[in-house]
N, C-alpha and C positions, 0 to 999 in steps of 0.2 A: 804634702801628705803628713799627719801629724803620725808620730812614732808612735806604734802600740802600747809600750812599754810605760810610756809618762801616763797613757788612758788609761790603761789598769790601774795603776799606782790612785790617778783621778778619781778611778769609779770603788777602790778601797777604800778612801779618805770620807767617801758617801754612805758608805754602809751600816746602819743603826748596829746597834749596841748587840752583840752576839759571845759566844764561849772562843776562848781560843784555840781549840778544834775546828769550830765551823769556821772561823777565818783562815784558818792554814790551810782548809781544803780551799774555799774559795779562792784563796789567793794562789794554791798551786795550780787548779784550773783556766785561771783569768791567765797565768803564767804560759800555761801552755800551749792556749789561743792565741796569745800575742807573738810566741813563739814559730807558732804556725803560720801564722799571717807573715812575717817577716821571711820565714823561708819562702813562701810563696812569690811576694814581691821582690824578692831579691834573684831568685831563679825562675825559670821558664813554669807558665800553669801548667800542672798535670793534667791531662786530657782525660776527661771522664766518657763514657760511652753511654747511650743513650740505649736505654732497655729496653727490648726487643722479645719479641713473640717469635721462633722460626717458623706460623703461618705468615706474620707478618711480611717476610720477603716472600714466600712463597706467594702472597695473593698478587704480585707484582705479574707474574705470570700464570697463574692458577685461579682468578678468582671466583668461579662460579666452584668447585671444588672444596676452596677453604669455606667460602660459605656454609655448605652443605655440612662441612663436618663441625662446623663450630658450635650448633646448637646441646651436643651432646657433652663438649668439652666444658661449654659455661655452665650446663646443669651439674655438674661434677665438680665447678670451683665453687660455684654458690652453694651446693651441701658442706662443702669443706670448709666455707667461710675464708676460702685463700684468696682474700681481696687483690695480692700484688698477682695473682693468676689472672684472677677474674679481669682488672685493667688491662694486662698486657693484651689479655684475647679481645675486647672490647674496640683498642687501639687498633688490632692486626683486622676486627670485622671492617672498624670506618675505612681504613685503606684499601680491602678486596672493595668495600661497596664504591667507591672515589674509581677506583679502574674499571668500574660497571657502569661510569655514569648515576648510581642511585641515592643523590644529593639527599634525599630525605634519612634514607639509612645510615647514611655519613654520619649526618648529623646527629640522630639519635644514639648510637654508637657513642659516637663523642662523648656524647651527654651522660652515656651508661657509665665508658672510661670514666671521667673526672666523677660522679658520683663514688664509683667501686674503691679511686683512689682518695678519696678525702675520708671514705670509712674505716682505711688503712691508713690513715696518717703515710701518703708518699706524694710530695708536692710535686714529684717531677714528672712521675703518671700523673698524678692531675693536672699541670699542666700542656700535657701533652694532650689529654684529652678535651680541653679546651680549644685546642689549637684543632682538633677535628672536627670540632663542634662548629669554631666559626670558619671554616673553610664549608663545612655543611649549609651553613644561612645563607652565604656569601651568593654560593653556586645557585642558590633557591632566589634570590634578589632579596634575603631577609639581611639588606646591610646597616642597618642600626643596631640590632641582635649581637651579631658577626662580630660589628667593632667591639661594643661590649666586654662579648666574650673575649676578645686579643684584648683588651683591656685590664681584663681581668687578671687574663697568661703573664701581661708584663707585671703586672703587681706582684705575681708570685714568686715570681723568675727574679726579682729585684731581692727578695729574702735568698734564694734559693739559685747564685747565679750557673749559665750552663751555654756555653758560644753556641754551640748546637742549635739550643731550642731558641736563644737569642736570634740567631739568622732564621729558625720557621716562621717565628712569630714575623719579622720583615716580608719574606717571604709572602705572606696572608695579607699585609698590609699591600704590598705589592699588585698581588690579585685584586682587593679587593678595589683600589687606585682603578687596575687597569679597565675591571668592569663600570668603574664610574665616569669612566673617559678621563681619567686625570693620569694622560701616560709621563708627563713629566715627573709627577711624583711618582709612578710606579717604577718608575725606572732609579728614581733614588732612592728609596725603600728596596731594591734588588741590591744598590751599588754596597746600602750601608749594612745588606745582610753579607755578603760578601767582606766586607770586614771584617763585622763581628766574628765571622768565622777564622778570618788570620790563615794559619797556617794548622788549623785543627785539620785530620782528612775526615771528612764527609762529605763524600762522592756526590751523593744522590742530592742534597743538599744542595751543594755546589749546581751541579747541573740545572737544577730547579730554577735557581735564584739567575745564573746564567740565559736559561729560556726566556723568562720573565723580561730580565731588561733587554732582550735582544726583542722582542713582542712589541715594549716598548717604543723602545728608540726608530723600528720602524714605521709606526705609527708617525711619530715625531720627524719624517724622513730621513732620517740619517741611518739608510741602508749600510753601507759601507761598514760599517761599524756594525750592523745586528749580526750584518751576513757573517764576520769574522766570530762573535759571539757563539752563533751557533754551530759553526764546524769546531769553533772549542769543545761547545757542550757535546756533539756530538762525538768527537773524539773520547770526552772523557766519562760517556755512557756505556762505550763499547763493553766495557767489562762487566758492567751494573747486572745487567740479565734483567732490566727494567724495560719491556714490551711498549707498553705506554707511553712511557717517558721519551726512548727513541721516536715513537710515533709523533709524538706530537715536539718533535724537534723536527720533524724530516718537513710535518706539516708546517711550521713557517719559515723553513727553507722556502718550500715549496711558494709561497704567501710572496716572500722575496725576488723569486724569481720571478714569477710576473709581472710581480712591478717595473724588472730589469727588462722583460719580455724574453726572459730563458724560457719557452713554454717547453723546451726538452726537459728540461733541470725541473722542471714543474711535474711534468710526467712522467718522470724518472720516479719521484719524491709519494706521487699518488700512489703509485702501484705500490712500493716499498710501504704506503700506510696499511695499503690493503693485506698485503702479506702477513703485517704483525697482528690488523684486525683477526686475520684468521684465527692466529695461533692462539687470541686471547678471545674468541668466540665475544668479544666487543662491539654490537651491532654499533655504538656512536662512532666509532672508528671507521667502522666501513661507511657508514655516510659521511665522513669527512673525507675520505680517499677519493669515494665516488665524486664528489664532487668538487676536488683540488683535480681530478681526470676533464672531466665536464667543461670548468673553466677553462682552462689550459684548451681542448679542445673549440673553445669557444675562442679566444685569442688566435687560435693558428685557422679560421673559419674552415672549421670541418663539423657544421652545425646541424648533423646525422648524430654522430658520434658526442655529441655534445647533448644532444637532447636523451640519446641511450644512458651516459652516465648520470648524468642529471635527476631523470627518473630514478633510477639506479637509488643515488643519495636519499631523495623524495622520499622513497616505501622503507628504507632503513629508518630515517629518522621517525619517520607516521608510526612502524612499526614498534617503536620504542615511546613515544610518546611524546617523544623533542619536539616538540611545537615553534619553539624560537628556532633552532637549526633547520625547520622544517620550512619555516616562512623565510629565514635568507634565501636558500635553497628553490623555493618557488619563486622567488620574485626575479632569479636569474631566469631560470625555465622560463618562467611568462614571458618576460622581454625579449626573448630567442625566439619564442616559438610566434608572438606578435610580428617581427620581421621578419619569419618564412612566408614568403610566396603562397607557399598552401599550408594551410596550417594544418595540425592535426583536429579530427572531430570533438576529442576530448578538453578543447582548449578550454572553453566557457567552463564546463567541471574543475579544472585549476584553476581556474579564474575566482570559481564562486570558493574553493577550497583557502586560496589568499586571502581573498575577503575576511571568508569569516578567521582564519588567525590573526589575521590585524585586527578586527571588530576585539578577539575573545583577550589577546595581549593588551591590549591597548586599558581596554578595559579590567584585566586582570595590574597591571603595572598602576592603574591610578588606585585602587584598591591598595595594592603596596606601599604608592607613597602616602595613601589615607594613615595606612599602619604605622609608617616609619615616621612619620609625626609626632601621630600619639604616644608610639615609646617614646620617641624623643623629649616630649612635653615632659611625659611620665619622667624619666631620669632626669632631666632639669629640675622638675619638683620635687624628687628626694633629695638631689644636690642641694637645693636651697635649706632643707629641712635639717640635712646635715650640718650644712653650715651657718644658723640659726641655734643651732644646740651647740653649736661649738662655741659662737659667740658670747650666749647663754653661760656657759661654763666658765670663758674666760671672763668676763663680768663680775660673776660670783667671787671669781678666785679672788680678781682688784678689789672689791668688797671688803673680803676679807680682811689682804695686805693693808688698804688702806684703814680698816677698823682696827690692826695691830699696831701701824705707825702711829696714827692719833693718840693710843695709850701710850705708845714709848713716849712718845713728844709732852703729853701729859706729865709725866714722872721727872724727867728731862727738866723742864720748864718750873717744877716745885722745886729741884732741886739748887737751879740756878737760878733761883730768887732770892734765896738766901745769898749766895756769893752779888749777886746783882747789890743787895741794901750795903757793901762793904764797898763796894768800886764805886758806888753814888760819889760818895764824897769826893772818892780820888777824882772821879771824870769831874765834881762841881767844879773844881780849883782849876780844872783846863777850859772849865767853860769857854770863858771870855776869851782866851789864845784862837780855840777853833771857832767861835762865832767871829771872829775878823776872819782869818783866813776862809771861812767860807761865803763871808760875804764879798771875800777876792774872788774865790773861782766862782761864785754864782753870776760876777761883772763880765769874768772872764768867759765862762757859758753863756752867757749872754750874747756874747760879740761873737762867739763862734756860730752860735746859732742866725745870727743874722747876714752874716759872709755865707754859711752854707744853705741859707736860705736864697738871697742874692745870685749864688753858684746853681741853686736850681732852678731860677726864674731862668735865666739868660738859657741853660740847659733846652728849657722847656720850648721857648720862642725855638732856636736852633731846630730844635726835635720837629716842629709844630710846621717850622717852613720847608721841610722834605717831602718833598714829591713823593712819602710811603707810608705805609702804616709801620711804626716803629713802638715794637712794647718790650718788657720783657718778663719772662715766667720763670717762676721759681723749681724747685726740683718736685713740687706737688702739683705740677703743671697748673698752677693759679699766675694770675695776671696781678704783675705791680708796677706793670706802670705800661703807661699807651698816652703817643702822641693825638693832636686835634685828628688827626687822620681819622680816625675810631668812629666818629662822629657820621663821618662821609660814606663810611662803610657798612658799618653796623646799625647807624640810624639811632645810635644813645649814647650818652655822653661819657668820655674816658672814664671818669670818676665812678659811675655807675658799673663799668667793668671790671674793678679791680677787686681782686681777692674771689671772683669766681674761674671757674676751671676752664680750660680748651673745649670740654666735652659741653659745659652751660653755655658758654660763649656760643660756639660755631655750631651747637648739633650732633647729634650720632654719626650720621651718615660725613661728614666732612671730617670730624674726629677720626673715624678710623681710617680717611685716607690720609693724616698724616701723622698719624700713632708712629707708624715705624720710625718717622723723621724724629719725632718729638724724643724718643726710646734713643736715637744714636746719637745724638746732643747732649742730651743726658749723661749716657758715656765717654764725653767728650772728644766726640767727633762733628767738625762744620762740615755742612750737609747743603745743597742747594738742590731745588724742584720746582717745577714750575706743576698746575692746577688750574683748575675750574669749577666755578661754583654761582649760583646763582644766588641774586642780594636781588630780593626783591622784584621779582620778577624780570631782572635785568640781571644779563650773563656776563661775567665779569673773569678773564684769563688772568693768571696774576703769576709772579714769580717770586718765590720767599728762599732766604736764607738765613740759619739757626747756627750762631756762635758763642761756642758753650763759657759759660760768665763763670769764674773760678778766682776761689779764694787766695788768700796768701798762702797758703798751704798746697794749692795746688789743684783743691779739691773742687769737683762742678757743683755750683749752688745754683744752677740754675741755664738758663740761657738766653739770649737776646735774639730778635726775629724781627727781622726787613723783610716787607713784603711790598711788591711794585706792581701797578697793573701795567701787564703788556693788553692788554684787548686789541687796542689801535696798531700793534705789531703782526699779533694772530691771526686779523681782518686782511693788515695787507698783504701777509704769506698767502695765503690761500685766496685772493684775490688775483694776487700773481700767479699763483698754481691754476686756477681758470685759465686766467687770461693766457696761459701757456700750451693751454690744450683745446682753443678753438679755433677755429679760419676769423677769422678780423672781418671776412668780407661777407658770409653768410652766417657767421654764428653757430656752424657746425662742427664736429672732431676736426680737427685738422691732424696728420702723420704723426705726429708723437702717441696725442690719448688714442689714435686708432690703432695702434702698434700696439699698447700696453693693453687694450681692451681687447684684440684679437686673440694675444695669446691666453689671458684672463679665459676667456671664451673655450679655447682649443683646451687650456687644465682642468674648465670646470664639467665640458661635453667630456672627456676623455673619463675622466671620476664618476662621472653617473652615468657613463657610456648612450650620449647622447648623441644625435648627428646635430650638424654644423651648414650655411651655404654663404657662398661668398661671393657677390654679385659688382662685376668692375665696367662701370661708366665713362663711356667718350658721348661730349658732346658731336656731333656730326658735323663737319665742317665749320667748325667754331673759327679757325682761324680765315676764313672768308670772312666771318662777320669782324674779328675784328681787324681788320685789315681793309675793309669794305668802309667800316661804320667810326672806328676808332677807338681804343681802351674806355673811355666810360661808359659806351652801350655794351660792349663785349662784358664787363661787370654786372651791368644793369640786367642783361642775361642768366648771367652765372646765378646772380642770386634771383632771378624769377626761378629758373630750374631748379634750386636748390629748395623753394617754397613747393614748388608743385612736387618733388620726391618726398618732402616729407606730407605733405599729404595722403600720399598713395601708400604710407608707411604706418606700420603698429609703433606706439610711443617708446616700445621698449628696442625696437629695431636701431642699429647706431646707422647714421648716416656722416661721412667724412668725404671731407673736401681734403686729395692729396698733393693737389697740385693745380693751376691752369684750369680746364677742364675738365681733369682725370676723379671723380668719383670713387666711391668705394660704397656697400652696403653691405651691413652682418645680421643673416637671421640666425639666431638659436634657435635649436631643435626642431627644424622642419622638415616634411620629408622631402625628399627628390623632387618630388610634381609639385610641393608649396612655392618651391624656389624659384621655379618655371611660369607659377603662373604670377607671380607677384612682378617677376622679367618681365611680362605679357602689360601687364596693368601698368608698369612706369613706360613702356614704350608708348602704351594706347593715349596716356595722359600730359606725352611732349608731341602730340600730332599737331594739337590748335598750335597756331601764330601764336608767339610772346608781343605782347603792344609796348612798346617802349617809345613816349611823348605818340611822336603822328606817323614813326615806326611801325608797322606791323612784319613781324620777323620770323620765318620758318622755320621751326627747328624738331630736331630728331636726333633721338640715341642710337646707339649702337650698344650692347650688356654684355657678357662673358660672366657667364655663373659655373661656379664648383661645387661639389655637394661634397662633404664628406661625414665619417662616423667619428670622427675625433683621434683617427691614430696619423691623421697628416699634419706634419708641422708646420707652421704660420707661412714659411717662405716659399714651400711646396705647394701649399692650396693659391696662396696670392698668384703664383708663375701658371699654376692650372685655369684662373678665372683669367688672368692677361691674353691667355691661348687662348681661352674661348672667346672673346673679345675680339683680336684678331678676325680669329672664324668669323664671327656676326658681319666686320668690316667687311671682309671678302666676299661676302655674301651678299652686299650692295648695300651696305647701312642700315638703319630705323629698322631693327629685328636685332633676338637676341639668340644665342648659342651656348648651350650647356657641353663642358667638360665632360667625357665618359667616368663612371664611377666607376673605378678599380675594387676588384676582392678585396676584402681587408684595408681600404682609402677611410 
């Protein structure tokens, strides 16, 4: 960190021509900044507070209230022209509307704030007002805007620094991550507002930035860790008197318990949402209560009470205008009320009411990102225009510089032509001394150029007979130099490649997958990665390694890069990975990929709360046949059987051979009776004889099917179809037997 003290002294020695007055002041002033600076660095930052409205807290728990009185308060700062009023109220409107749910008011709000505060020269209401404005777009799906505007905040906040607003701004970026689906970044955009903040106290902040990444990380499954996050945050809300805040902490508790299957911890969490809804006359709240109750009900199947809160949630949100809370919300409902026995009259009415919000979202979202385009284009073309006039300018300036040096070198050049016509003589009389001796080193240059030419043929063959493509790039990512490899890969000859770029060379799309590689070589760090890329219609696995080529000094000029193709390695991994997960004898899953596709199966029903049936096959006195016939008709069996199952089977249906005999089949999402009748259809279609040579051989199954909704684990449904299975046997064979479906199975 360079000393204040020598930059003053710097920025004095630049100063044009002034009285010795004005320099005393300036240089007492520069003094006194540098002075400042140094105390600061040297001792702990003074915590500044972040200026506040006392409606401001109040809309936390009062928001329809502050509302109400705030019209009267701005018409009284806007006569006064007290712009730092007018921001503060503007700030405290966007916060009561934020705990209303009324994204659009936020926003405009915001926009009032940072307007009120830029006409008052206060950068830190103005960026505070910024910072409401894009939490306004964000919540609206206007997230091109939104960025923008946090955009903007960090530019101001970089003149004007403040840990505080530092972690809001994270904070926004956080949200606005989380609504893009990017929970890994939202979750490090919370960690790094959480720094920024240190050990400044901003409770509410803190708590904030806490929610966020515990939101996060649960998404990312690593519950354990959100769970702990939020008994923090909520511990250290208790004192806030922030309604809200608490609520929508308790609500992804609540989100986490389910996951865990605490449906008590879940319903615990609902009603406490409800409670606070009360207090804060928050209709979103109460439809998020209502329907953290509904779920939860819905998990413990008590699917009365599930469809009461449900509803419940439904007319909160409709009544408000939530449309997206409105349509999760019904899509549970539907699928409840779809698996009641007797549905309610009104089903088809939800039904058509789902429709059209998915029709009206769907349609409204592509309209958004029609929007978020065209800003987006829009800001790429000022940027370019920006930086065009930058160009422009610095051009000019070279211009210049270079129109001043010409004349100094002019002058320069008159002057040392006179001294030139006096050294004539002296250099004539050494002529003849330096034309021998340079006609030695021109011998001597000679010979070296032909040994270091020599040094690079031999180099080259070397290079040329490696099994890789071997080049190397300079630090302007330009290519100087490429083995014959180049030729085989590229399709043009070394020569023709050198001195253009990574980016000309390989493409856009290939460039930026190994920009970061190129970027840490640079830095001199060796780096290895393997790739895939297509040459010519031919797909090509490769594996490159970049070692960074540095001078005497120490310094990277560049780097060197080996690249080998594995193709023929990648083919046979994944040929071996095949070959590991079928029956050798029929060509079907055999016990391994049936095991990995099961439970695949059980995570992916369980997540979009689908059913599941699991259907287990004995052939019927198999071992008479082969004990009868001998192991290669007893085969010659197994895989006619295993032709005729997949027949009688949908392509997406797995079918696995576990053993001998012993079958397995997995249908997703079927109901009950699909299960049953598809048991009916493999049994009806092993009644003919198998013909094997002049063989004709009777054969017949026995099935055991299990149905479930996806909350039974792989080794409890497999044990449920072996029982059923069983049953069939005991039942006299060739017929199949369904497992009873348990409550909640």
């Amino acid at each position: 960190m360079a000393c204040p003290l020598s930059t003053t002294f710097r920025v004095l020695r630049r100063l044009p021509p002034i009285g010795p007055r004005l320099r005393s002041v300036a240089l007492f002033a520069m003094l006194a900044s540098s002075w400042a600076g140094l105390a600061v660095a040297d001792g702990q930052p003074v915590h500044q507070e972040v200026p506040r409205h006392p409606l401001e807290l109040r809309a936390l728990v009062d928001p329809a209230g502050v509302l109400a009185e705030l019209p009267a308060l701005l018409k009284k700062a806007e006569l006064a022209r007290d712009y730092r009023e007018l921001a503060l109220l503007r700030v405290a409107q966007a916060n009561a509307c934020r705990v209303k749910a009324d994204w659009t008011c936020q926003r405009d709000a915001g926009v009032q704030a940072r307007l009120a505060a830029e006409a008052g020269g206060l950068p830190v209401l103005e960026v505070r007002g910024l910072i409401a404005e894009a939490r306004g777009r964000i919540s609206m799906q206007d997230f091109t805007r939104g960025e923008h505007s946090l955009g903007d905040a960090e530019r101001r906040l970089a003149i004007h620094p403040f840990p505080e607003m530092k972690a809001d701004i994270y904070l926004a970026y956080s949200s606005l991550s989380y609504t893009l689906g990017k929970h890994a970044a939202a979750a490090d955009h919370a960690q790094k507002g959480l720094d920024a903040l240190g050990t400044v106290p901003a409770p509410t902040i803190r708590v904030r930035l806490l929610r966020n990444r515990a939101n996060a990380l649960a998404q990312l499954g690593r519950r354990n860790e959100a769970k702990l996050l939020v008994e923090k945050g909520l511990e250290l809300a208790g004192p806030l008197n922030d309604p809200k805040l608490s609520a929508e902490l308790y609500l992804e508790h609540a989100r986490i318990a389910r996951l865990e299957g605490d449906t008590r911890t879940a319903t615990d969490n609902g009603r406490r949402i409800l409670e606070l809804a009360q207090s804060l006359r928050a209709s979103q709240l109460v439809g998020l209560g209502h329907e953290i109750l509904g779920l939860a009900a819905q998990d413990e199947g008590d699917a009365s009470l599930a469809e009461t809160e449900l509803r419940a949630a439904v007319e909160s949100f409709h009544a408000q205008a939530n449309e997206r809370d409105e349509r999760r919300v019904l899509r549970s409902l539907v699928a409840g009320l779809l698996d009641s026995p007797r549905p309610p009259a009104d089903l088809p009415l939800l039904t058509r009411r789902l429709v059209e919000l998915e029709t009206t979202l769907d349609t409204r979202d592509q309209m958004l990102a029609g929007d978020d385009l065209d800003a987006r284009l829009k800001y790429a073309q000022q940027e370019f225009d920006v930086q065009r006039l930058q160009a422009s300018a610095a051009l000019t300036r070279e211009r210049e510089a270079a129109s001043a040096g010409r004349q100094r070198f002019a002058q320069a050049i008159a002057g040392m032509s006179i001294g030139l016509l006096v050294l004539v003589g002296i250099f004539f009389l050494w002529q003849r001394r330096l034309n021998t001796r340079l006609r030695q080193a021109v011998t001597r240059l000679s010979q070296s150029e032909q040994e270091l030419s020599a040094s690079e043929g031999r180099l080259r063959t070397i290079t040329d007979s490696i099994p890789a493509l071997i080049s190397r790039i300079d630090k302007h990512e330009r290519y100087v130099f490429m083995n014959a490899r180049a030729f085989r890969v590229f399709g043009t000859k070394p020569e023709e490649l050198l001195g253009k770029t990574i980016l000309e060379v390989r493409g856009p799309e290939q460039h930026a997958l190994v920009k970061p590689h190129v970027e840490a070589a640079l830095r001199g760090e060796a780096v290895s990665f393997e790739g895939f890329i297509d040459l010519r219609g031919q797909g090509l696995h490769y594996q490159s390694s970049f070692v960074p080529d540095r001078d005497a000094n120490g310094d990277v000029q560049g780097f060197f890069a080996f690249t080998f193709d594995i193709t023929q390695l990648k083919l046979a991994e994944a040929e071996l990975d095949r070959l590991a997960r079928i029956d050798s004898l029929t060509g079907v899953s055999n016990r391994r990929d049936f095991g990995d596709r099961l439970h695949a199966a059980l995570a992916r029903c369980q997540r979009e709360e689908e059913g599941i049936a699991l259907l287990c096959l004995d052939i019927d006195k198999f071992k008479d046949i082969n004990d009868g016939h001998g192991h290669p008709v007893g085969d010659a069996v197994i895989l006619a059987f295993a032709a005729r199952l997949k027949a009688v089977l949908r392509e997406d249906d797995v079918v696995a051979r576990l053993g001998g005999d012993e079958f397995m089949v997995l249908l997703e999402n079927p109901g009950p009776e699909t299960a049953g009748i598809v048991a009916g259809k493999i049994v009806a279609a092993m009644r003919d004889p198998i013909q094997i040579d002049d063989l004709s051989l009777p054969v017949s199954v026995s099935i055991g099917v299990a149905y479930s909704a996806g909350a039974l684990p792989a080794e409890q449904l497999m044990s449920r179809a072996d029982a059923a299975l069983y049953a069939a046997k005991s039942a006299g064979r060739n017929n199949w037997r369904a497992a009873p479906v348990e409550a909640g199975a």
